[in-house]
C-alpha positions as CSV (number, residue, x, y, z in Angstrom):
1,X,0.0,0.0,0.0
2,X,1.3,3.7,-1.0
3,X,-0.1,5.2,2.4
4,X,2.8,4.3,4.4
5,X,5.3,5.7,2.8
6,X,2.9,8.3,2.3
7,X,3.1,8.7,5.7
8,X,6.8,8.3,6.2
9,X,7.4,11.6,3.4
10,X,5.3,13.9,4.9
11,X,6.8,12.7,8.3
12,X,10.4,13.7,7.2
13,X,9.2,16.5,5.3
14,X,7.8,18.5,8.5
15,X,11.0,16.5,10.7
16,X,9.0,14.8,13.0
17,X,10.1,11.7,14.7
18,X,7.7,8.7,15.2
19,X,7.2,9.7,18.4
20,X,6.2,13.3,18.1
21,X,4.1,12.5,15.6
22,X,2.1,9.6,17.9
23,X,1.9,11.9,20.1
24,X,0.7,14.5,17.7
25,X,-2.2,11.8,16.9
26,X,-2.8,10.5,20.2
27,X,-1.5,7.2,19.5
28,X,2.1,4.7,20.4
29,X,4.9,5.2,18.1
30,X,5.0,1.5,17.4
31,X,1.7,1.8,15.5
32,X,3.2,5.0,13.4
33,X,5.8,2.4,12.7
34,X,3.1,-0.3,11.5
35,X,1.5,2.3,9.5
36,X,4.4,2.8,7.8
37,X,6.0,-0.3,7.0
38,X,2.2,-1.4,6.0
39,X,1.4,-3.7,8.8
40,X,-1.9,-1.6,10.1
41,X,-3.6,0.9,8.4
42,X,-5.2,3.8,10.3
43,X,-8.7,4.4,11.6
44,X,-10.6,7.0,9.8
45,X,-10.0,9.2,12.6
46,X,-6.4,9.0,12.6
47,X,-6.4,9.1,8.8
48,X,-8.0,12.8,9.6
49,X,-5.8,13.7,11.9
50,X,-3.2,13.0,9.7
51,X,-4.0,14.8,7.0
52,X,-4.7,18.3,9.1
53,X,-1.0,17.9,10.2
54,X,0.5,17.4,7.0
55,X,-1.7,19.7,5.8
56,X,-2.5,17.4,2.9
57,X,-6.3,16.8,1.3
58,X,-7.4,13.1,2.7
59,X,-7.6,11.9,-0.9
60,X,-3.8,13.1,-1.6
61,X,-2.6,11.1,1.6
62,X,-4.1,8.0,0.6
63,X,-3.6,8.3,-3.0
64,X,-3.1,5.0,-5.0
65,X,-4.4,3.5,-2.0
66,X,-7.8,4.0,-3.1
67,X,-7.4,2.3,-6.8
68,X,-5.6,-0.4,-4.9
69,X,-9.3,-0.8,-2.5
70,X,-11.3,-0.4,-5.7
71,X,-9.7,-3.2,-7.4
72,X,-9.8,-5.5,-4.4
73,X,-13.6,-4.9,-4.1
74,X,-14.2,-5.5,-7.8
75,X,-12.3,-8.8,-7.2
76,X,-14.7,-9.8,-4.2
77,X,-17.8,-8.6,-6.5
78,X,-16.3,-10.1,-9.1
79,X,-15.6,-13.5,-7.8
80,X,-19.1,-13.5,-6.0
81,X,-21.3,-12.9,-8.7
82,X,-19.0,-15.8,-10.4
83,X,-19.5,-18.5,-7.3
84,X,-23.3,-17.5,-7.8
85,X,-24.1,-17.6,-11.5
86,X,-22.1,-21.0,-11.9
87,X,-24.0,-22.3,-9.1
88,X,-27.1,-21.0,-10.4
89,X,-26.6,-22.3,-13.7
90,X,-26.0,-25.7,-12.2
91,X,-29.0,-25.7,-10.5
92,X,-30.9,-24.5,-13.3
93,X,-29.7,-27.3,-15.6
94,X,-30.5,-29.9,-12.5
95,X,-33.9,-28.6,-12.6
96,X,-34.6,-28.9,-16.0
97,X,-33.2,-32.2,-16.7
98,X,-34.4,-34.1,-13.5
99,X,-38.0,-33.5,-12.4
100,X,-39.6,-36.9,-14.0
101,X,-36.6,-39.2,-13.5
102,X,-36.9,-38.3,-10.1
103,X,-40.8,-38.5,-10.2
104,X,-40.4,-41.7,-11.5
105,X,-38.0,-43.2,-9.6
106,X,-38.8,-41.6,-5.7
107,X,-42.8,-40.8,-6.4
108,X,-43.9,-38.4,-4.3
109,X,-40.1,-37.7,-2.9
110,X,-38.4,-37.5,-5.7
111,X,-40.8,-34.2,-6.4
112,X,-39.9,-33.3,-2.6
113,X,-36.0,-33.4,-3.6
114,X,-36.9,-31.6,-7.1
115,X,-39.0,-28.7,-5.3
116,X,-35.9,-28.1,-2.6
117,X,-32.9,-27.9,-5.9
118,X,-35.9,-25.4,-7.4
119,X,-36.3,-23.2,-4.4
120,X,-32.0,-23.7,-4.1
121,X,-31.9,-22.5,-7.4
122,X,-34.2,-19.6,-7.1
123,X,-32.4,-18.4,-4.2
124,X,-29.1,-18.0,-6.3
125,X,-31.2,-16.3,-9.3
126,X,-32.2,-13.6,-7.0
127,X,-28.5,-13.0,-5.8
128,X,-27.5,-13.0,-9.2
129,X,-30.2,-10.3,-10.4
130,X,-29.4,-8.6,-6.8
131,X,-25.9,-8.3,-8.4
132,X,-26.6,-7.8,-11.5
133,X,-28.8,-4.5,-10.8
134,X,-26.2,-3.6,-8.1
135,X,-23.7,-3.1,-11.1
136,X,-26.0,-1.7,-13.4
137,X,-25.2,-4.3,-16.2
138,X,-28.2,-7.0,-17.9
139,X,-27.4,-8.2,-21.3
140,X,-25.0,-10.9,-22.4
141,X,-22.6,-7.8,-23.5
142,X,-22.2,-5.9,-19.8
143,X,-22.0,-9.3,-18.1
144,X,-19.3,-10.3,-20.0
145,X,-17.5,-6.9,-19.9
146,X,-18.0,-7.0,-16.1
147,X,-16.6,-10.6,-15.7
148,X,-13.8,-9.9,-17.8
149,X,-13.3,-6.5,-14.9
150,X,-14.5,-4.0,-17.6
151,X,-17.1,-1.4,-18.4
152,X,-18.4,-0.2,-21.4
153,X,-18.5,3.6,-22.9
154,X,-21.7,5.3,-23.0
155,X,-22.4,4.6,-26.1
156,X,-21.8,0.7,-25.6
157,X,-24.0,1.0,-22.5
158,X,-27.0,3.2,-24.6
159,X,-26.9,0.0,-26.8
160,X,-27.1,-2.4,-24.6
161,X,-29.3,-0.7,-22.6
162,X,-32.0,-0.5,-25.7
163,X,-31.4,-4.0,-25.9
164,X,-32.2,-5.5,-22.8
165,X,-36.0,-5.6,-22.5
166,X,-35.9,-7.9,-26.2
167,X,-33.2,-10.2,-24.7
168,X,-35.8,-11.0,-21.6
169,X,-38.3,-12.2,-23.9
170,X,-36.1,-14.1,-26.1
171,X,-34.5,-15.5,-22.8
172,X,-38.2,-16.5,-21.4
173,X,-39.3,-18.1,-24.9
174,X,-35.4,-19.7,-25.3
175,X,-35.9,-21.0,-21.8
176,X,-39.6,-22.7,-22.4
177,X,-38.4,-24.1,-25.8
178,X,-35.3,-26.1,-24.0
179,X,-37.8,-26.9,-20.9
180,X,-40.4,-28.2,-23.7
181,X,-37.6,-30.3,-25.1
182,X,-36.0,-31.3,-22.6
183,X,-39.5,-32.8,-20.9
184,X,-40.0,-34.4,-24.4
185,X,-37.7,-36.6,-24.8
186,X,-37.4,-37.4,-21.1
187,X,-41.2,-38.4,-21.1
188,X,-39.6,-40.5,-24.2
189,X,-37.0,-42.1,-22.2
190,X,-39.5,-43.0,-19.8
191,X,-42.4,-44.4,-22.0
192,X,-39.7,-46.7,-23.7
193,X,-38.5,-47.9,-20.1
194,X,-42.3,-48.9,-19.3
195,X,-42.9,-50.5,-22.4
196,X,-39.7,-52.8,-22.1
């Protein structure tokens, strides 16, 4: 992190020792010295303090620092909404391809274990659109700019934007069309297992 040696500069600059300037901030000098080799990071209090000795602007006394906590954020977001939409899409694809070999296998539990991976899946859905409107982004496009940890101009974005009520419906009629298929030829599989 830059705000150590942020801290160190301005530190020599005005000649202070580690000392004076604990005391300056009301703290020991062995956590200016963690500060400032980057073992702790100050409180938002001391951060202000700080700044009205150096006589610096908060953002010019943690500068780079903050690019540094953006990133790391957008990694965390990043690697969520990841964790979520492959489990999501998992359970998606469990739910479509299982409901009558389980029916037919378990009865009336089988449809017990197929309604809990729904409701499991559903769940994930809604953290993924939770996400998804968090960041703003909806089509194919912006998910994939987002994923890949970048954003689109705002003429990209007007685009997409228009785009994204016709891309539901195609998703809903794509999604019933696979479903109808899907149910097909199970309900296939399983009339040639009874008539065996």
């Amino acid at each position: 992190m830059e705000l150590g040696r942020q801290i160190r500069k301005y530190r020599s600059e005005m000649q202070l020792s580690q000392e004076e300037l604990a005391e300056k901030i009301f703290v020991s000098r062995q956590t200016i010295s963690n500060w400032e080799n980057d073992k702790s990071y100050p409180d938002i209090r001391s951060l202000v303090l700080l700044s009205e000795i150096f006589g610096v602007s908060l953002d010019n006394l943690v500068k780079g620092d903050i690019e540094k906590m953006k990133e790391q954020i957008n990694s965390e977001d990043l690697t969520k909404f990841e964790k979520n939409s492959k489990t999501f899409a998992i359970l998606l694809a469990v739910t479509i391809l299982l409901p009558i070999p389980l029916t037919y296998f378990f009865g009336f539990v089988g449809i017990g274990i197929w309604f809990v991976l729904f409701i499991m899946g559903m769940y994930f859905a809604v953290q993924v659109e939770k996400q998804k409107k968090s960041f703003n982004i909806q089509t194919y496009k912006e998910i994939t700019a987002f994923t890949e940890g970048k954003s689109l101009n705002e003429i990209e974005k007007a685009r997409e934007y228009g785009k994204r009520p016709y891309q539901k419906v195609l998703l809903v009629i794509c999604a019933g069309a696979v479903a109808f298929l899907v149910t097909s030829i199970m309900d296939y599989i399983l009339k040639s297992f009874a008539g065996v």
